[in-house]
Structures are given as C-alpha cells and as structure tokens.
C-alpha positions as CSV (number, residue, x, y, z in Angstrom):
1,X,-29.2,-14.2,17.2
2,X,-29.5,-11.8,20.1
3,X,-29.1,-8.5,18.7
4,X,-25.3,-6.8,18.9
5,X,-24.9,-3.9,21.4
6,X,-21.6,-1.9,22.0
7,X,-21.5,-2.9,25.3
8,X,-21.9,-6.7,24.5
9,X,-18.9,-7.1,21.9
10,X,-16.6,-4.3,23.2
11,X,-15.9,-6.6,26.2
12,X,-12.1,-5.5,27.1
13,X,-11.5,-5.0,22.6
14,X,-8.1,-4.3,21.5
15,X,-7.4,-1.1,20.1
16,X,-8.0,-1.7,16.2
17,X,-5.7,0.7,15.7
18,X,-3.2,-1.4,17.3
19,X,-4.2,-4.6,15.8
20,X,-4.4,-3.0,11.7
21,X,-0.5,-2.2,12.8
22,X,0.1,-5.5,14.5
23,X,-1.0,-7.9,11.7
24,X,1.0,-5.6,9.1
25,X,4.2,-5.4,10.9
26,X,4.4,-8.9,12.0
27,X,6.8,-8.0,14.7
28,X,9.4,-11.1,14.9
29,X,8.1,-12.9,12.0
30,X,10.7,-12.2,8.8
31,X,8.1,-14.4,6.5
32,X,5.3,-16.9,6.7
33,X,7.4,-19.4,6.5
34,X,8.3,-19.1,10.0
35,X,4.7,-20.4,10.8
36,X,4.0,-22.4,7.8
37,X,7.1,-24.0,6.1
38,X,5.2,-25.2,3.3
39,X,3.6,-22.0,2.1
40,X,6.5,-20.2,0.3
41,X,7.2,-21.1,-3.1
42,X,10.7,-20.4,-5.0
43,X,9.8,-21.7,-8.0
44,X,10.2,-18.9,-10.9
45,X,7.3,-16.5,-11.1
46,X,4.3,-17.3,-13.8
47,X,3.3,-13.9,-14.2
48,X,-0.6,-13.8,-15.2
49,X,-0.9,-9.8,-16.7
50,X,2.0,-8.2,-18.2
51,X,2.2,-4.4,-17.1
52,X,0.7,-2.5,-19.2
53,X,1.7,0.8,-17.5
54,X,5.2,0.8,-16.0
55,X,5.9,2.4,-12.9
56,X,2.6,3.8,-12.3
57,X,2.1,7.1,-9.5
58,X,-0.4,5.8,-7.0
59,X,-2.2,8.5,-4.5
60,X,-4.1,7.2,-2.0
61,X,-6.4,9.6,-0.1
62,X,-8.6,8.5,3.2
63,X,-11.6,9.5,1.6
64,X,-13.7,10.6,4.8
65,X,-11.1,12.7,6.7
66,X,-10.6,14.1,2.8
67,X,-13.8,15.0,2.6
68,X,-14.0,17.0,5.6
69,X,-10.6,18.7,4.9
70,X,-12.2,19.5,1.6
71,X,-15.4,21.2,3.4
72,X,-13.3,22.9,6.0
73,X,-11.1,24.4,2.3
74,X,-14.2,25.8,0.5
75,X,-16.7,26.3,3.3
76,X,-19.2,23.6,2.4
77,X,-20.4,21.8,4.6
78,X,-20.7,17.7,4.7
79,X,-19.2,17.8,1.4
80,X,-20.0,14.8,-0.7
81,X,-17.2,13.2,-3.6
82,X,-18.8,14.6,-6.4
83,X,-18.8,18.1,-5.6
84,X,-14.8,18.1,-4.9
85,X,-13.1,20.6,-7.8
86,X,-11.6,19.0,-9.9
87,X,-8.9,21.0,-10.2
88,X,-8.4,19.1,-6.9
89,X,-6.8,16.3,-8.7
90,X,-5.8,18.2,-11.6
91,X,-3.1,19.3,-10.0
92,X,-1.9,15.7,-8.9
93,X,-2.6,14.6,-13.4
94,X,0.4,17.6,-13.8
95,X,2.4,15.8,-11.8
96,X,2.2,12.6,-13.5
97,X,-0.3,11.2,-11.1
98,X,-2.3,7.6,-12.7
99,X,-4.6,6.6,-10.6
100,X,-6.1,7.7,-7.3
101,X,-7.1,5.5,-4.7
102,X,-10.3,6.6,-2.8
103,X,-10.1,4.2,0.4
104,X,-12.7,3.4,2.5
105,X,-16.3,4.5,0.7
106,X,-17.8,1.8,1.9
107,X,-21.1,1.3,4.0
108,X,-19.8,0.3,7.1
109,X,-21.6,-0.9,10.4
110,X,-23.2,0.9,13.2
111,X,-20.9,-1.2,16.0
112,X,-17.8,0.2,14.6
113,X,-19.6,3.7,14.3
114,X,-19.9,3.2,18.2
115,X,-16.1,2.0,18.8
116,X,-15.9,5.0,20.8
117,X,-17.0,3.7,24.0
118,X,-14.5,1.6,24.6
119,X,-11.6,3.6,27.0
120,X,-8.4,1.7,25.1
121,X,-9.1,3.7,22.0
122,X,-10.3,6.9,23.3
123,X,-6.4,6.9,24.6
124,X,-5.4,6.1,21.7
125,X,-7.4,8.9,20.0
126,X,-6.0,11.1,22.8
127,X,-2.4,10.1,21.9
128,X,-2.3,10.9,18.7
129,X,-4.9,14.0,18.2
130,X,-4.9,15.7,21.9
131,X,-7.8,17.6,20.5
132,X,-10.1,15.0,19.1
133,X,-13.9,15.4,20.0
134,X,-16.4,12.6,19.6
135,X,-17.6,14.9,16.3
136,X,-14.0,13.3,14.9
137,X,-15.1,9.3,15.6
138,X,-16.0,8.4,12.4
139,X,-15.1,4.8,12.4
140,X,-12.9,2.3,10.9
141,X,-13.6,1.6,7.3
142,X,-12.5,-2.2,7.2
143,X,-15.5,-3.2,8.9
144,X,-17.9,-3.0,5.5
145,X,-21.6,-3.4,5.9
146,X,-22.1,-3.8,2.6
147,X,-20.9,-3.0,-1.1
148,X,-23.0,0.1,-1.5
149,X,-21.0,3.9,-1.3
150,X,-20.7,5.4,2.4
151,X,-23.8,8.0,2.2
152,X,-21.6,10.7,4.0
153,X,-19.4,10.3,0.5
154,X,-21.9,9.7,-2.0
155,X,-23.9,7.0,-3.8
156,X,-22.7,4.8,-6.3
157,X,-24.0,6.5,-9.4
158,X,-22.3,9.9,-8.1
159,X,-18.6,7.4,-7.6
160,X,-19.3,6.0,-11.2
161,X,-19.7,9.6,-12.3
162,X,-16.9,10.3,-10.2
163,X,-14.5,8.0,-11.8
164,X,-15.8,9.5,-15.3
165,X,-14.1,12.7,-14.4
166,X,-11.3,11.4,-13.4
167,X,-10.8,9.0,-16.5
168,X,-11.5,12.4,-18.2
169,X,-8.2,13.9,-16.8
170,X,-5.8,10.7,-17.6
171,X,-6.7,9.3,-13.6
172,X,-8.1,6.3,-12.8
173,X,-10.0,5.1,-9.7
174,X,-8.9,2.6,-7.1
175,X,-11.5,1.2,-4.7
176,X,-11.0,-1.1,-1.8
177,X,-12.6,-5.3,-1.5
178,X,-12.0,-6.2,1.9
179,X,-12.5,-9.7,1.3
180,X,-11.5,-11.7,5.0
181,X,-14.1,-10.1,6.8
182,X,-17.4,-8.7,7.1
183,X,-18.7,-5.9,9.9
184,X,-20.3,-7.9,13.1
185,X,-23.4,-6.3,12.4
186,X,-24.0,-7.3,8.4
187,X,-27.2,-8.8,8.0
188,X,-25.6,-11.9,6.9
189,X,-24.5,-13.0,9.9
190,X,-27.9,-13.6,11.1
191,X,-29.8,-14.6,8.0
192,X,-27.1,-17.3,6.5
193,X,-24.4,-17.7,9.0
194,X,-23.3,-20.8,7.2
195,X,-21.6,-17.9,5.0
196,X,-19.0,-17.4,7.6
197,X,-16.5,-19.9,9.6
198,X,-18.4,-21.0,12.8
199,X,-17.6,-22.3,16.1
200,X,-16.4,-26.2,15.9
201,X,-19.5,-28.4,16.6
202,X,-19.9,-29.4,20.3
203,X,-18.5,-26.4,21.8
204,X,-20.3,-25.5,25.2
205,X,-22.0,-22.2,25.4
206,X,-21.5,-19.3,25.7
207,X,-18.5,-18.8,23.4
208,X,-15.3,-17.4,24.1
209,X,-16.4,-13.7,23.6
210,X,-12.9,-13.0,21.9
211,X,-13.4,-15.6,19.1
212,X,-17.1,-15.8,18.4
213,X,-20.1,-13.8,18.4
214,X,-23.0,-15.2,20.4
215,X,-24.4,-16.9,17.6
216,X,-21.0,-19.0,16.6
217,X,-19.7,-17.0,14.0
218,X,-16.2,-16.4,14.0
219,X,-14.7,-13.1,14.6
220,X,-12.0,-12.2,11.5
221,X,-8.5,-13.0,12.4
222,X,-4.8,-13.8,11.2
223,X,-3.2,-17.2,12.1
224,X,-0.5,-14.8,14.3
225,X,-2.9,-12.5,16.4
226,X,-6.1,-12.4,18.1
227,X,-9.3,-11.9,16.6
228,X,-10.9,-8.7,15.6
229,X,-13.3,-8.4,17.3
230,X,-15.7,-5.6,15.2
231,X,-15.4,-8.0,12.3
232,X,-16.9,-11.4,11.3
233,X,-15.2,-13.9,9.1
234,X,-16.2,-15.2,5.9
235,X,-15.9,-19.2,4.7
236,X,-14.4,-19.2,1.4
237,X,-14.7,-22.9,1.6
238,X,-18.4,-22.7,1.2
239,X,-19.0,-22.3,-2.5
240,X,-22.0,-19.7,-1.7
241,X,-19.5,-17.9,0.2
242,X,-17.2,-17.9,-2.9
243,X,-20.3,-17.1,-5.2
244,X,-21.0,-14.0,-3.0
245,X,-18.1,-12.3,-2.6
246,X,-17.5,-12.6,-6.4
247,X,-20.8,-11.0,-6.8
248,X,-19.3,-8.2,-4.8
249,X,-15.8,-8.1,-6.1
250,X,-17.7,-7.4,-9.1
251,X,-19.6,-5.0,-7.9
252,X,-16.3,-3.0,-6.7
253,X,-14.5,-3.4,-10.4
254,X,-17.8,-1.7,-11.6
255,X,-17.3,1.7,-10.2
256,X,-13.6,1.5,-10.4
257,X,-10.3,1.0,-12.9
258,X,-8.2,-0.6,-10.0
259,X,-9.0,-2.7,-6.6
260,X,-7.2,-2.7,-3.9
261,X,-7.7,-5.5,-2.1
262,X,-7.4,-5.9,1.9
263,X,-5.1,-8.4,3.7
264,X,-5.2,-10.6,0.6
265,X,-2.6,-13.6,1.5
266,X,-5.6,-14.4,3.8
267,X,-7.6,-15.6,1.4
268,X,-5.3,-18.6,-0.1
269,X,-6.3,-22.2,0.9
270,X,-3.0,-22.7,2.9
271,X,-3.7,-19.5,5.2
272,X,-7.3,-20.5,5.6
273,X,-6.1,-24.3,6.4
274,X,-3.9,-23.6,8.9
275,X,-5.9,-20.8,10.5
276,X,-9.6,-22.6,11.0
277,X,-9.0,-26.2,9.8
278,X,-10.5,-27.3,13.0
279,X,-13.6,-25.3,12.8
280,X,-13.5,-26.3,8.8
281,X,-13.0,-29.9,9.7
282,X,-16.1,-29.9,12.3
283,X,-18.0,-28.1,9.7
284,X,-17.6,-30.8,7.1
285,X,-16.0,-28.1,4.6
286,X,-13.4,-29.9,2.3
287,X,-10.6,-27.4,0.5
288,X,-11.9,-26.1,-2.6
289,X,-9.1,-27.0,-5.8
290,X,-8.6,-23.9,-6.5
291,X,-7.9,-20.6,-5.2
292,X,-10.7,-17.8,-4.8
293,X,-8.0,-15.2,-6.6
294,X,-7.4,-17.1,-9.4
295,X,-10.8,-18.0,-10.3
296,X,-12.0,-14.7,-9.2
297,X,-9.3,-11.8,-11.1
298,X,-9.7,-14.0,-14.1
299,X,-13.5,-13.8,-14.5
300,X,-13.3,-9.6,-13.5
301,X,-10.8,-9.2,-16.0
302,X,-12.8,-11.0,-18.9
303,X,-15.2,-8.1,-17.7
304,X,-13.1,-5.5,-17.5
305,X,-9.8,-6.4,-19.3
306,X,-8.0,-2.9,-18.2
307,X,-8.9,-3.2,-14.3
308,X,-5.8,-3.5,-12.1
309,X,-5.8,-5.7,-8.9
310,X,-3.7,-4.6,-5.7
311,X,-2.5,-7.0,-3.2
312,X,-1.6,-6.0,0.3
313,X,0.6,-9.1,0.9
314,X,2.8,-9.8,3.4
315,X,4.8,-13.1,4.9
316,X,6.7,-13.6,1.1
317,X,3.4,-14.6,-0.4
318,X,3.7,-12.2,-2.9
319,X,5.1,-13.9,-5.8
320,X,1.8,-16.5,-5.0
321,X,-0.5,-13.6,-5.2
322,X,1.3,-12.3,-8.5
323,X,1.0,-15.9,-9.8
324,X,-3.0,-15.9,-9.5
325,X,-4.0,-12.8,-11.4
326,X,-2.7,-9.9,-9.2
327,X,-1.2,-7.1,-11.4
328,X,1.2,-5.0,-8.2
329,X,1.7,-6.4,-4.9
330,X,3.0,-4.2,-2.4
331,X,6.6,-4.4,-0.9
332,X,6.6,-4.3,2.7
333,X,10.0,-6.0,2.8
334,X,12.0,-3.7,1.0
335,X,9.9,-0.9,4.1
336,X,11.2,-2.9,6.7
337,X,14.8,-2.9,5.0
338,X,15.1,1.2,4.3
339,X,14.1,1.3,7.7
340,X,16.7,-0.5,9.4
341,X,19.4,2.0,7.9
342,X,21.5,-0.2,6.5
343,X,22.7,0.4,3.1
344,X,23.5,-3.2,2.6
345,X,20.3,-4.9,3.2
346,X,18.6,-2.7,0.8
347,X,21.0,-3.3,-1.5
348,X,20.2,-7.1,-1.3
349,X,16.4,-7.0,-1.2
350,X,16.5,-5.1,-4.3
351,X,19.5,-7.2,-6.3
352,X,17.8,-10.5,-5.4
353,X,14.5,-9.9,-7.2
354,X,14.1,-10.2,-10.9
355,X,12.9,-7.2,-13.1
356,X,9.6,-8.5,-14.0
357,X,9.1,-8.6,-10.2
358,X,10.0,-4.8,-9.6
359,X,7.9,-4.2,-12.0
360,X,4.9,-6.2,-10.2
361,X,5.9,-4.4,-6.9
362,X,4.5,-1.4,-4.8
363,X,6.8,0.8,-3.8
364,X,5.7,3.3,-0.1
365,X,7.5,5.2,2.5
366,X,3.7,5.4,4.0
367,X,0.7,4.8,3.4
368,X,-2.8,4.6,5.9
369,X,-1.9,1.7,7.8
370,X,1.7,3.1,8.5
371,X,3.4,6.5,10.7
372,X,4.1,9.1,8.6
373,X,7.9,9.1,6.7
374,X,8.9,11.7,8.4
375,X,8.1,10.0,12.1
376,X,8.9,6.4,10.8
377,X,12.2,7.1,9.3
378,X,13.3,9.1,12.3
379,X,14.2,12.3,10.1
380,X,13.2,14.0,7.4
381,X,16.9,13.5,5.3
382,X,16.0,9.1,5.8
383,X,12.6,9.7,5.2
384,X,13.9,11.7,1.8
385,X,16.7,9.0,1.2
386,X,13.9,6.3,1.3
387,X,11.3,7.7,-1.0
388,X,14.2,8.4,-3.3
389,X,14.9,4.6,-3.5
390,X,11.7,3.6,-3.6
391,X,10.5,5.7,-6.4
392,X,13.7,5.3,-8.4
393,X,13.3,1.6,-8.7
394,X,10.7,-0.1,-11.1
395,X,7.4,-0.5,-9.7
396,X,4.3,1.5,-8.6
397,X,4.8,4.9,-7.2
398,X,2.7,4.5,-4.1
399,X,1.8,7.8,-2.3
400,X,-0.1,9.0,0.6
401,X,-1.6,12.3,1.0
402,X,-0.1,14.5,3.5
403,X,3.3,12.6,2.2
404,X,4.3,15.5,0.3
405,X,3.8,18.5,3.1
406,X,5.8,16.4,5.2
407,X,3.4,16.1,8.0
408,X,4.2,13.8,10.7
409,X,1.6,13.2,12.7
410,X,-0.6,9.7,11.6
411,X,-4.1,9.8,10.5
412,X,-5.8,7.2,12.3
413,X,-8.3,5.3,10.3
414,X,-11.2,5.5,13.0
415,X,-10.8,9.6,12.6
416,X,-11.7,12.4,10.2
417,X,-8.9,14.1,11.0
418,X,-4.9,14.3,12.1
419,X,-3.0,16.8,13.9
420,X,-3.2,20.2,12.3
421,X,0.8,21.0,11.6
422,X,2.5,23.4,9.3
423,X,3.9,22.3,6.0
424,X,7.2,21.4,6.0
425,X,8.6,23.1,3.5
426,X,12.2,20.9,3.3
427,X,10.2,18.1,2.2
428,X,7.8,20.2,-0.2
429,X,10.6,21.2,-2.0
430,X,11.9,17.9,-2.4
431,X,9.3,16.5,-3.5
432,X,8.2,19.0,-6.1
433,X,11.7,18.2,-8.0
434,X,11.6,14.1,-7.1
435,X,8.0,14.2,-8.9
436,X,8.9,16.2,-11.5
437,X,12.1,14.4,-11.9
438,X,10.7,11.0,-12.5
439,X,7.7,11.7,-14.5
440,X,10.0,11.7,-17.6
441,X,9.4,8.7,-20.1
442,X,12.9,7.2,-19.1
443,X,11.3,6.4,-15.4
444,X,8.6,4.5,-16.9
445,X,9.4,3.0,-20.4
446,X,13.0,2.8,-19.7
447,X,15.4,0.1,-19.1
448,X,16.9,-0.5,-15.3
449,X,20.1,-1.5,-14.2
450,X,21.4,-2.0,-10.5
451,X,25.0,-0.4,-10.5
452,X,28.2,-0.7,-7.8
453,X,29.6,2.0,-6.1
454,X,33.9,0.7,-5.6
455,X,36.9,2.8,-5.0
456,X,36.6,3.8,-1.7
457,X,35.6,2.2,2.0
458,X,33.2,4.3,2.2
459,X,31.1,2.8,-1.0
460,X,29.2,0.3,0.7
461,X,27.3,3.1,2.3
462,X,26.0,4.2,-1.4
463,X,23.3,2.2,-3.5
464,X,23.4,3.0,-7.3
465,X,21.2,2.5,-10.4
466,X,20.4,3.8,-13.8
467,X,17.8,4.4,-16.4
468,X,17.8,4.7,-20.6
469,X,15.3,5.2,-22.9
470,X,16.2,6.6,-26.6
471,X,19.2,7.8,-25.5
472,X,17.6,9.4,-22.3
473,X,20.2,8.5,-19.4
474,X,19.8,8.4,-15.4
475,X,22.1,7.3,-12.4
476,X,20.8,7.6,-8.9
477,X,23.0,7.4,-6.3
478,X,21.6,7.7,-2.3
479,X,24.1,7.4,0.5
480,X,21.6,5.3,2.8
481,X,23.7,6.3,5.9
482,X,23.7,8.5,8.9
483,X,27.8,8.8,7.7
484,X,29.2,9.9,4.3
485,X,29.0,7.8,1.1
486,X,31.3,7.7,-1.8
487,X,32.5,5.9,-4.3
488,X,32.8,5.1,-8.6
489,X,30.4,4.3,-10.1
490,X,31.4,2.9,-13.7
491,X,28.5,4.1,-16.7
492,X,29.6,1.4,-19.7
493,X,27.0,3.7,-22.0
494,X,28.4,7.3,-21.1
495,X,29.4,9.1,-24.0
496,X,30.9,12.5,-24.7
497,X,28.4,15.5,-25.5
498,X,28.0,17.0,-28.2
499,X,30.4,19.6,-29.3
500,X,33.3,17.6,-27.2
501,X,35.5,14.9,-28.1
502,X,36.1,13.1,-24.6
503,X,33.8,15.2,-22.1
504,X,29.9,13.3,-20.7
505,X,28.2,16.4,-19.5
506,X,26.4,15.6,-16.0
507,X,23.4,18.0,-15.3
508,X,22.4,16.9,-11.6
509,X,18.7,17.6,-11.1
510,X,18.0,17.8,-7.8
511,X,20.9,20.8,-7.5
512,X,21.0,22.1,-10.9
513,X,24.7,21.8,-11.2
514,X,26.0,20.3,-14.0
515,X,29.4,18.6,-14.5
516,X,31.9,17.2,-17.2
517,X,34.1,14.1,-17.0
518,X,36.4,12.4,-18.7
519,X,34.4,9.5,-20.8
520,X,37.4,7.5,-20.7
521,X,37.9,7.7,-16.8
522,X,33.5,7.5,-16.6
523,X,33.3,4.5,-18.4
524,X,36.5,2.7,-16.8
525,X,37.3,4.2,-13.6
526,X,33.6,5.4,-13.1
527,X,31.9,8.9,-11.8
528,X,33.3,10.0,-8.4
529,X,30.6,11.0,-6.3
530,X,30.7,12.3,-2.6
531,X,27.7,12.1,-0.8
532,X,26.3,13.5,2.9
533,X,24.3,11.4,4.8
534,X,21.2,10.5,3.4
535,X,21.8,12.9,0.4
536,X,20.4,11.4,-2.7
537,X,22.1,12.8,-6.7
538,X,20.3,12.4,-9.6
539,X,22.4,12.6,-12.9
540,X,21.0,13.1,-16.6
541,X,24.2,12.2,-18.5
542,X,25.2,12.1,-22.1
C-alpha cells in the first residue's frame, strides 16, 4: 500500500467535527427504523446485569485538554495522569461522584495528528476558539492507533496505577473501545487488510477517494452519512476480526472498572448488513450467529465480574444493546425531547419506559460530543430545568466537566483547549445544591414514582415525581416552560410531622423554605405549587 500522506487522504475531508455531530444527532431521523424497519424490537427487555449501583454520578473529563489545564493550574509543564493531585478528584468523591471517565488516552495516528492542514477545520477551529494556534491541534481521539496509553498522558502501568488511586477514594475508572473503526494509518491496514471491510471485487481503480483508501479498505462510516475519512473500518464478519478486537476489548477492561464504548449500535449484524452487505457479499463473508456484544461483555465479565459497559446508542437500539450484556445505555431521546421545550413530550418519553429501563439509562444535558447546556438549551434557567430532570429520574448521572461552571463555549475534540470564560456563578450555585441534594441514599436506593400535576390549566406545563427510601420522601416538580407552571400534585404517603396531628412539614431544598399543609387536603387535593418558568422545587416531606 502506498504510504498515507495528509495531502493524499485530506482530499476536500469533512470537518470531523461536523460529522462526530452529524451521526449523533441524526437530523430528520426520529429512530432506525426509519431506515431499517426490521431493526427495532418491542418485545419486553431481557436484561443481562442487574444494577448493582443505582443511579450512579458519571464525570467525564477530555483527558488531553485536562491535562493541559492541569499544567497551566500548578505550573508543570506536559503534565502526565499520574502526577494530577488527587485531591483533584477528591473533591468530585465529596460530592458523591462514582466513576470518572478519562476519554480519549489512546495512541492515536499521525494523519489525524496532521488534520490541521485541511482549511474546513481550521475555520472551524477559528469559530469556536478565535485564538487557537497550531500548539492547540492535538487531534481527534476516535481515530486509535492502537490499544496502548497516549504517551503525552502516560503509559499503561502509570493508568493501572492511576485507577488504584482512584478505587482508593470510592472512584472508578471509565476508558473508551472505539470498536467501528481503526485510525487510517494502523499498521493493520497494510499488514492484514482482510481485517477490515474492503472494496467489492471488480471495482476499477483508483477508488473513490471518499470511501476507500488506495489499497481497498474501507473508510469507517454510518449507513446515514458519508464516510470518515481519517478512519478505517473493521470486518466483524471475519472471525479474526472478532478474535482481535476482543483481545483489545480486553485489554481496555484491564486498566479500567467501566468501558465506554464508541458508536456501539454499529456493531450489531443488522447495522453491519445493511451498511456493507455488498462489499460483505463480494467478499464471501457470511453473517456470524451471533452478535460481537453478546459474545464479547459476557467473556469480559467472567474476567472482571464488577466492570460496567457503556453504550452510546442511538436510532431506538438501546433496549438491543441492554439485551446483549450492556449495563447503561445512554438516552439521547429523552436530550432531543428537553430540548424541544415542551413539557409534554418529556413527560411521555419518560412515562413510556419501564423502571428497570431508567435504571439502564444515561442521563446528560452534555457531554463531549454535544454544545455546552448552557448554549444548547438556549438559557441558563432550561439548561438548569433540564439537568434537574435528568438527574432526578433513575439512571446514571452523566456529567461533563466545565458543566458545573457553566461555561458555554464547546471543547472541540481535535483541541487542548476551549474558550477561556468566567465561571458562571448562577449555575455554580445550582449545582452545588442539585449535587448535594441528590447524593442522599433516597436518590439512589429509593423507590420512583412519576406523579400528575391537575387543578389548574396551567399544569400541563409542570412534570412531577417522587422518591422514598426508609421513610426518606422527595417530590420534584420543574415547570419545563418559558410560561408559569402550576398545579396539585396529590402525595398518597404524606403524613403529618411529628409533634402535629394534621400538618406534613415541607422543607424545600433548593430555597430553604420550609412549609406545612394540611395532610388531608396533601393527600386528596394535593400540594399546590406555583412555579416560574423553568424553576425547578425540590420537597423533603414528612
């Protein structure tokens, strides 16, 4: 194969940035169906791992642009993982954090280190860090090399030792397998392309330089959008292919407690069919009876029975995912729903799916691949509402670093750093009670319960739930509207506080005002409650 310059594959590229959003988002496509009627399945959910933790906190830091922030902060330079305080991520135990996810420490490839000659994404460097300087190209981490630590992070006994520390303090350690695709410049791709999907057999040269590399081998793709074209795509129809990137996913749950893994709906045999079936079919590669995940979690989990996989899922394939071994999935439907404003649909999303399922889901306001809250939402009150909702419900806690200051300017993956901007101190102080708040037992051992706000026209505007745990109560109530929400809700379980006869005593935590109501008019009538827009209440009652 003729060797790989910049110049050769960077023929009129797509802004990755662009595409990472693109193939997340999905613009126009509610669900895989859309594409592939056959795909979705709404038969009950066989859940293979119960939860062992409910509701989990999540923090996920982009470990590179971390890094640097973290030499910039104590004046060492080309800081490396291991040599990060610790009281770093003490500070996020306090606050109930469980596990930290480190993405992107991977070795990744000297093409995408060189992205930076192509004009589309020096724009789009320019658009959203005015500043950046070619010192701040650091390159995307989804186009791994190989399974061995980034050397500008580390190496892998200083992550496993890493991870120690962390387990020391009640965190573990989340690592990415970005299983679709390799970087165009692995060495596999020359020494055993048969490893990767290849160009159907009879195709004239040269290749269309937007599909394939020079040598045939596939560039990594979606069945939606074009290829990517810094990234080559593996053949899990080839049982050495399957072999391999076990080898590696094993490799990954080694140095970690949880995997994330990368675009993972990719990797079942009906995505695979009907994205390459005529480069499978001219390959002579017949579909394998069984799916990569569920052969794959099984065997890592007989290894490591306490590792925790992570799907990023989209297209309604979750409950497939869940159903071959995956522990959380995330919930990018329940994103797209707070982000349309309307009380209604959110209410729905979260009233049609089962508890077990909540429980399964990952719940983010933002996360790498996304804006920032705070931009996405439109303002910071929605971008408050939402994370309220989100991290109210059952399900993992996911965060994003920078969530909590309130910044608002994204982090792009190929950089080491965003926009410098002030803390917003609004949001800090919201978060520092909704963290607080929520790391109480009844959040994660309790029992949930969607609730109805009636008794007024303006109650469709508020969603309601509540929480109890040993006598430990909660109601939430968010008016997810730019208008006023109000409305009863009834609490069947309120009962009068001690010292009183016929009074619940309501403390609410975000204000620190407290209340008490008539239990007979709580727990028939229901709790009045009069909300701004996009004000969230939080209620311990008796």
């Amino acid at each position: 194969m003729t060797k790989l310059t910049c110049s050769a594959l960077f023929i009129t590229l797509i802004s990755l940035a662009t595409c990472r959003i693109h193939y997340r988002t999905i613009d126009g496509i509610d669900n895989f169906e859309t594409g592939m009627h056959d795909m979705k399945s709404n038969s009950p959910l066989n859940y293979q791992n119960e939860v062992s933790e409910r509701s989990p906190m999540m923090y996920e830091y982009s470990t590179r642009p971390f890094l640097y922030e973290m030499s910039l902060k104590y004046k060492q330079p080309n800081m490396k993982l291991i040599n990060v305080p610790m009281s770093e991520f003490q500070r996020l135990a306090d606050l109930g954090v469980t596990m930290i996810w480190m993405m992107g420490v991977w070795e990744i490839g000297e093409y995408g280190k060189c992205r930076a000659t192509d004009e589309d994404l020096r724009k789009s460097y320019g658009t959203h860090l005015p500043d950046y300087t070619f010192s701040d190209i650091i390159g995307s981490p989804y186009q791994v090399l190989d399974y061995r630590i980034n050397p500008s992070i580390g190496t892998d006994e200083e992550v496993l030792l890493f991870k120690n520390k962390l387990n020391a303090i009640g965190i573990g350690l989340m690592l990415d397998f970005v299983p679709n695709h390799s970087a165009v410049d692995s060495s596999w791709v020359e020494s055993n392309s048969s490893l990767y999907i290849n160009v159907p057999r009879g195709t004239p040269k040269p290749y269309d330089p937007y599909s394939y590399l020079p040598n045939g081998v596939a560039n990594g793709k979606d069945p939606f959008y074009s290829a990517w074209l810094d990234t080559a795509q593996w053949n899990y129809w080839n049982p050495a292919t399957r072999k391999l990137q076990f080898e590696k996913l094993m490799k990954v749950a080694s140095l970690s407690d949880g995997i994330r893994c990368d675009m993972s709906m990719l990797l079942l045999n009906d995505v695979i069919e009907k994205t390459w079936s005529a480069q499978l079919k001219s390959g002579g590669w017949s579909r394998p009876e069984t799916e990569f995940w569920g052969d794959s979690i099984k065997k890592v989990k007989e290894r490591y029975p306490k590792i925790k996989f992570l799907a990023e899922v989209y297209w309604n394939l979750e409950r497939k995912l869940l159903s071959l071994g995956f522990d959380y999935v995330y919930d990018k439907s329940l994103y797209d729903e707070l982000t349309t404003g309307d009380a209604n649909k959110v209410r729905s999303h979260i009233a049609s799916m089962d508890y077990d399922y909540l429980l399964h889901s990952a719940n983010f306001v933002e996360n790498h691949d996304e804006d920032r809250a705070r931009s996405h939402f439109g303002s910071i009150e929605k971008s408050l509402a939402a994370v309220t909702v989100m991290f109210t419900i059952p399900g993992m806690r996911f965060n994003y670093h920078g969530q909590w200051e309130g910044k608002s300017s994204r982090l792009l993956v190929q950089l080491r750093r965003s926009v410098n901007e002030a803390v917003n101190q609004e949001t800090v102080a919201f978060y520092e009670k909704l963290i607080k708040i929520i790391d109480h037992d009844v959040f994660h051992l309790g029992t949930w319960k969607m609730l109805s706000a009636g008794g007024s026209t303006e109650a469709d505007r508020v969603l309601a739930w509540k929480w109890n745990f040993n006598n430990e109560k909660r109601l939430i109530v968010v008016s997810y509207s730019d208008q006023e929400g109000s409305g009863a809700v009834v609490l069947d379980d309120a009962t009068p506080h001690e010292g009183s006869t016929d009074e619940v005593m309501f403390s609410e935590l975000l204000s620190g005002v407290q209340y008490k109501r008539s239990t007979k008019e709580v727990t028939s009538k229901g709790l009045f409650v009069l909300l701004k827009p996009y004000q969230s209440q939080i209620f311990k009652y008796t």
